[in-house]
C-alpha positions in Angstrom: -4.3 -11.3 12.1 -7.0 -9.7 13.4 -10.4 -11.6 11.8 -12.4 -8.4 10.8 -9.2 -6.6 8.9 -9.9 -6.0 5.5 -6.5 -5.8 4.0 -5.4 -8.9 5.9 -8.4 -11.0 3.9 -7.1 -9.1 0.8 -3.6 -10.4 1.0 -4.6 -13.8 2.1 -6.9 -14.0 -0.8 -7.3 -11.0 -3.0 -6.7 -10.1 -6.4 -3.2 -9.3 -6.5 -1.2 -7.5 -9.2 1.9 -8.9 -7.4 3.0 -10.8 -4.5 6.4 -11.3 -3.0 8.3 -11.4 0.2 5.4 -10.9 2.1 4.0 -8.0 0.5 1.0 -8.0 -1.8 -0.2 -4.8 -4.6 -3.6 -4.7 -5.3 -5.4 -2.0 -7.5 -7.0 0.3 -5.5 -11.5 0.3 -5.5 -11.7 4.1 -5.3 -8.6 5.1 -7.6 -7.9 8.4 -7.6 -5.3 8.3 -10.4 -5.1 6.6 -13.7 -2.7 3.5 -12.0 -3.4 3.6 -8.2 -2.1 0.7 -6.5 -2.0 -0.2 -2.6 0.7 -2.5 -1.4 0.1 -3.7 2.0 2.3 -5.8 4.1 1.6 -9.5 5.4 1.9 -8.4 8.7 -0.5 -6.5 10.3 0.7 -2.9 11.8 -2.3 -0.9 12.1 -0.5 2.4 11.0 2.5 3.8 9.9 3.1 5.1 13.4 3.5 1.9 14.3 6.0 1.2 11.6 9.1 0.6 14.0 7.3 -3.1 14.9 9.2 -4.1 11.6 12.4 -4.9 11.5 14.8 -2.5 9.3 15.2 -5.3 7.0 11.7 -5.5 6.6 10.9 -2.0 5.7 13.7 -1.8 3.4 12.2 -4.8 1.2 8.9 -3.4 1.8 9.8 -0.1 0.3 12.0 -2.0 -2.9 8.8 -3.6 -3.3 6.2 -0.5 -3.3 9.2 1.0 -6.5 9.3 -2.4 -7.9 5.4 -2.2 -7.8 5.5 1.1 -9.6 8.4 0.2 -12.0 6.3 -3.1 -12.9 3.1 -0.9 -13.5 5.3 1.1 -16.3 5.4 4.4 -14.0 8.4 6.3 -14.6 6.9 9.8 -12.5 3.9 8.5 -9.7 3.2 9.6 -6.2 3.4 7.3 -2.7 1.5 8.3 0.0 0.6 7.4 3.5 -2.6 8.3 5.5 -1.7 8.3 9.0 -4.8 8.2 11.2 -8.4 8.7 10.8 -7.3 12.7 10.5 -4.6 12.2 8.2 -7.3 10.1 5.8 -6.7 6.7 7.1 -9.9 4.3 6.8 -8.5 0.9 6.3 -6.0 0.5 9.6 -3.9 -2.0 8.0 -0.3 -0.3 7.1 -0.6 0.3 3.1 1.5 2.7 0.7 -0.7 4.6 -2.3 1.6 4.1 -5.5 -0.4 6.9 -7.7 0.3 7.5 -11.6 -0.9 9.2 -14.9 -3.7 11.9 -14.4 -4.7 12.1 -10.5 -7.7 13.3 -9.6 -9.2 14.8 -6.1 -5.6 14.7 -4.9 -3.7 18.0 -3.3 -1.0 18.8 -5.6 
């Protein structure tokens, strides 16, 4: 883990709206939807480019988990997202899925 990774601290000690398995959701600072969760993995991957570092077991309970997320925070139609790169959007580089719900604002349709 590297020491100065935000999302790293955050699943060691944040505020979690659920943990399992080694992933974590927390509710996102700058929410750009009524619910907008990030779950982030344990491990640190800096990117989803880098998402083949996991094995396929891994990414298949980490993707039950971001639906299990959204099922758990009563969203029936939401939004996941990825920002690849600092072009695509990505400031945290930690690996972490947007589960978006309800009214979304700022967000490309």
């Amino acid at each position: 883990m590297p020491s100065d990774c935000l999302f790293c601290k955050l699943y060691a000690e944040g505020d979690h709206v659920r943990k399992a398995d080694g992933f974590a959701a927390i509710k996102d600072i700058n929410p750009r939807a009524d619910t907008h969760l990030l779950v982030i993995p344990e491990r640190h991957v800096e990117t989803f480019r880098d998402v083949g570092e996991f094995p396929a077991d891994e990414v298949q309970r980490m993707l039950a988990f971001v639906a299990e997320t959204a099922r758990e925070a009563g969203l029936d139609d939401y939004r996941v997202m990825v920002n690849v790169g600092p072009g695509g959007g990505q400031t945290v580089f930690h690996l972490h899925w947007h589960v978006l719900g309800g009214r979304m604002t700022g967000m490309p349709g």
